[in-house]
N, C-alpha and C positions, 0 to 999 in steps of 0.2 A: 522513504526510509529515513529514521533520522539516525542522523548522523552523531557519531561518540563524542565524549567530550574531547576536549586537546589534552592532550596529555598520555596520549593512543597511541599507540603504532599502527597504521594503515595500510592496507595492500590496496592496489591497482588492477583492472581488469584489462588496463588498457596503457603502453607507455606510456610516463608522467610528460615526453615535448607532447603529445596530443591531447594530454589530460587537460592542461596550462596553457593560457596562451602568451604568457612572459613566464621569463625567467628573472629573477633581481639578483643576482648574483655577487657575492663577494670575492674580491680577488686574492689578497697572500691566503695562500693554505687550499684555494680551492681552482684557481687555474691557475698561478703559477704561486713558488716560494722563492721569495725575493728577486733574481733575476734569472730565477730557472724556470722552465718552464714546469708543472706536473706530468706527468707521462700518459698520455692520455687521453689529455682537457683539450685540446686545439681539437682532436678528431672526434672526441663526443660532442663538443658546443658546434661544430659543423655538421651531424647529423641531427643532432636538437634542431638546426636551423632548418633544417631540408625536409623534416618530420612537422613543421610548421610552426613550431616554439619562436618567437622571439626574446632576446637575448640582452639585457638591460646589466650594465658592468657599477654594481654599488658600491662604494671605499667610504670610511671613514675617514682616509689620509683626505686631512683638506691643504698639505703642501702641495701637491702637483695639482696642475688644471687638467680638466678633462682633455685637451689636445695631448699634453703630454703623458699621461693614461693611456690614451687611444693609438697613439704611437708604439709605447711598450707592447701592447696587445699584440699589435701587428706584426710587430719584432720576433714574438714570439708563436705563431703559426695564427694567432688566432684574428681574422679579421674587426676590423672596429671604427666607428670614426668617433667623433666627440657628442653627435647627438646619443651614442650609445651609453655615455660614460653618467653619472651620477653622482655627485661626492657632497660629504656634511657641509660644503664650504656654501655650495650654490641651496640647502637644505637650510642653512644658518642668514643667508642673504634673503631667503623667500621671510622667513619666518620674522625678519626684522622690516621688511617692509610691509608684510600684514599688519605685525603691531605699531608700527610709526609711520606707516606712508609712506611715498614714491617721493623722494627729495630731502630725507631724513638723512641729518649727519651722526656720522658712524668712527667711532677709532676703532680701527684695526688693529689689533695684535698679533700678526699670524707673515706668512708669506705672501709674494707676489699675488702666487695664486687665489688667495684670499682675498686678497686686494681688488683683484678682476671680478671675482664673480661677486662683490658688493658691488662695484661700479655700473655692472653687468644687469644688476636689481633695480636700476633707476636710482642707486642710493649715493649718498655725497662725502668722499672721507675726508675727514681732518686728521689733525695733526696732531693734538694737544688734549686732553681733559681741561683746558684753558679756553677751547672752542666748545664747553659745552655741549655736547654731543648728545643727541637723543640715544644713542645705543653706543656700546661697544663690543664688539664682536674679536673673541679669543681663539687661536688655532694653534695646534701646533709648528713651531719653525726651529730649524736647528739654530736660529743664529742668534736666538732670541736673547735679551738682556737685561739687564734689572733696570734697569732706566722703563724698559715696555712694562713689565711686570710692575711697576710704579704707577708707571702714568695708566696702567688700566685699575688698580687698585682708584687711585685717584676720583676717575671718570666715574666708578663704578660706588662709590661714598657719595659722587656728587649727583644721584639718582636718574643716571642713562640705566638703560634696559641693557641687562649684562649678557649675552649669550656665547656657549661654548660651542665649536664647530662637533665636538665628542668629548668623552670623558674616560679614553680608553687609558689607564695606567701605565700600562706602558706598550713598546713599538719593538719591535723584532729588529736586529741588525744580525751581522756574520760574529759580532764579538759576544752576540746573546743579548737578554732583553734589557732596554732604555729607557728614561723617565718617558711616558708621554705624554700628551695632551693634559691628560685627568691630572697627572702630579702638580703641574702646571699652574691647571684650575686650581687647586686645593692650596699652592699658597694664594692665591689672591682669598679667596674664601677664605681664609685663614685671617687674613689682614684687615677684611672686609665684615667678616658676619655674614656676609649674603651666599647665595646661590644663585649659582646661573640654570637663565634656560637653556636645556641643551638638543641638540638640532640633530646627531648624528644616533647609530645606531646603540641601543638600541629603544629611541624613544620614537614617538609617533611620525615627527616632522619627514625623518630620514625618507621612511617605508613611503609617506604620501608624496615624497617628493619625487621616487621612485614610480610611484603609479601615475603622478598627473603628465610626467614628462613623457610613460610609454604608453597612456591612454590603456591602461591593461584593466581588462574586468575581473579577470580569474587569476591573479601570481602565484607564483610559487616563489619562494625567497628559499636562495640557496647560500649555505655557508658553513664554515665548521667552528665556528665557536658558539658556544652555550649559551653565554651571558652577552650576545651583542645581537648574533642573527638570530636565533632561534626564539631566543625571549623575546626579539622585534617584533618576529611573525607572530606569538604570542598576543601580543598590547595590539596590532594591530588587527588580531581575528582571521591570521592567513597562515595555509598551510605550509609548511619548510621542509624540507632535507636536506639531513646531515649527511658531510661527506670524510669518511676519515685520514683526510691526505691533509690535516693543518695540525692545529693543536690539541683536538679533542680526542682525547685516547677513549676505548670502550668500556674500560673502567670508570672512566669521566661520568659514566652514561648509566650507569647501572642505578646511582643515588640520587641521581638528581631533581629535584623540585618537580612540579608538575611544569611549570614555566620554561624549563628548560628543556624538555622533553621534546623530540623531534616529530612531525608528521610519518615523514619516512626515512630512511635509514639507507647508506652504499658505502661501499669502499671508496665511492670514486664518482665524477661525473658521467661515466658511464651507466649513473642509475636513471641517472634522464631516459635514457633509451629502452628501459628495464620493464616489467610487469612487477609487482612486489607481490607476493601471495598471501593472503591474507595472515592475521594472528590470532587463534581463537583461545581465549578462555577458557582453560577448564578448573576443577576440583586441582585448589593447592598450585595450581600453576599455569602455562600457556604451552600451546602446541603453532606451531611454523611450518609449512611444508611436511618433512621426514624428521621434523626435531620438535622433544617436548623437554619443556624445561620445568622443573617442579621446584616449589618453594615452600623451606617449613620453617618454623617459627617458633625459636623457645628464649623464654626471659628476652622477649623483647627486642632478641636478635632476629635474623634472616641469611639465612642460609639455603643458595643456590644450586641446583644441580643439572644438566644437562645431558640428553641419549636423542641419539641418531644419527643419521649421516646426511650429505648432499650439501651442499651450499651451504659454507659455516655462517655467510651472514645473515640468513634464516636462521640460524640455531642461536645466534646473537639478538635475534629480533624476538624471538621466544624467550631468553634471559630476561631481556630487560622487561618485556611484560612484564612474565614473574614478579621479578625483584617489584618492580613498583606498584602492583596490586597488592602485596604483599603489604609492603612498606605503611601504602594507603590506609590500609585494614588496620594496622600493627604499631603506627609509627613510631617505627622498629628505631632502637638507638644505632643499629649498626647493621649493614648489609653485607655478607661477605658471599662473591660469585665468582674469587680468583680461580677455583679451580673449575668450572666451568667456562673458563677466559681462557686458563689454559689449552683446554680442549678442541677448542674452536680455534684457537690460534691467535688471539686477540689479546694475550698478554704473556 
């Protein structure tokens, strides 16, 4: 049978831990938020484990090292040790000693942790853009200072291979959200003219460096933002699900690109454990289970509607068809499905 393009909502005949044999997993938003834990995620990634999924912890944060990752997990119900763990840092170390070799000098920009998993690569750090450096390797670190932000400009004029651990804009705290990494990047880029390569999600190096570490033939990459996980799984040709316990709200979800569109869809890591039921296609709209959602279409607009009962994230799974076949068809200036968000209870 062949299989749809991406950009589909997919059902399941069979739980996604035994569909998959990894999971690639991203952490804030999808097993814990910030030092809390999700409600939920410790006892569905432990029945993922037992159902035969193995379980692979992905972070863009290239300040903490996988020990200290692995730790927090633990802390938090959920088993882990440091070969579980994954981050841009050791993604951004692989990818500089493919293009410069094992013994290549490296400035670091970033934290300790950063630090390690270069050293970690067979790679050699200096001090200076005065030690001429075959690369220089950029990460986020809260302590950072214009003096580093110089000397990586510097290094990065003087033609070392420039690579960012991510390029996420910014970082979640309890005060709300914070320059991150990408602001970061963008003055040096700014100063420089150049771009860096970038190592974390959501470009190619992340995802393979996720797969060569779990030896995984079949992943699933799990995570709730659009534009890091989901568009990963995208570039890399692997299916995702999205989970709605982070940032991505279901309105998020109704417009969005074909890129950013999820394999499958849960409230929660509980969909691990889930069957999905299929989405089919009809005339003007899509039908879910006990829910059809119908889409019409005037001056270029798109407007949503939704009837039935059972399971509203079936009835959400039917929307968003809708809306995006529609869109497809129409490329509609403007999609509105609020009141079908309402009804389902998603907005």
């Amino acid at each position: 049978m062949t299989r749809p393009p991406r950009g589909t909502v997919l059902g399941t005949r069979e739980p996604l831990a035994t569909r998959y044999d990894v999971a690639l997993l991203d952490l804030d938003g999808v097993v814990y938020l910030g030092a809390q834990p999700i409600p939920g995620a410790a006892d569905a990634l432990a029945a993922a484990r037992a159902a035969g999924m193995r379980l692979a912890f992905v972070t863009n944060n290239a300040s903490r090292n996988p020990a200290a990752v692995a730790a927090h997990l633990v802390e938090l119900g959920v088993p882990a040790t440091v070969d579980d763990v994954v981050t841009s840092s050791q993604a951004a170390a692989t990818v500089i000693a493919e293009r410069c070799g094992t013994g290549a000098r490296v400035l670091v920009t970033g934290t300790d942790a950063l630090r390690a998993a270069i050293e970690q690569a067979g790679l050699r750090i200096v001090a200076s853009a005065d030690d001429r450096p075959d690369a220089v390797v950029q990460g986020y670190s809260p302590e950072l200072r214009y003096a580093d932000l110089a000397e990586t400009a510097l290094a990065v004029r003087g033609g070392a291979l420039w690579v960012a651990t991510n390029v996420d804009s910014t970082l979640p705290s309890p005060r709300g959200l914070l320059p991150g990494n990408g602001s970061l990047v963008a003055a040096v880029a700014l100063a420089t003219g150049r771009r860096p390569l970038v190592a974390g999600k959501p470009e190619l190096p992340m995802h393979a460096e996720g797969v060569r570490r779990t030896a995984a033939h079949d992943p699933l990459v799990v995570g709730d933002r659009l534009d890091t996980d989901i568009e990963g799984a995208h570039a890399a040709d692997t299916d995702s699900l999205l989970v709605l316990t982070g940032v991505t709200a279901a309105v998020d979800l109704v417009g969005a690109p074909r890129k950013h569109r999820p394999t499958y869809l849960s409230r929660d890591l509980a969909g691990l454990l889930a069957r999905q039921p299929e989405v089919e296609a009809i005339q003007d709209g899509a039908r879910c289970a006990a829910w059809t959602a119908s889409a019409v279409t005037r001056a270029n607009a798109v407007t949503v509607t939704v009837a039935g009962d059972g399971d509203a994230i079936d009835g959400l799974r039917a929307v968003l068809v809708a809306a995006w076949s529609a869109n497809d068809a129409a490329g509609a200036s403007s999609i509105d499905a609020l009141v079908a968000l309402r009804e389902l209870g998603f907005a």
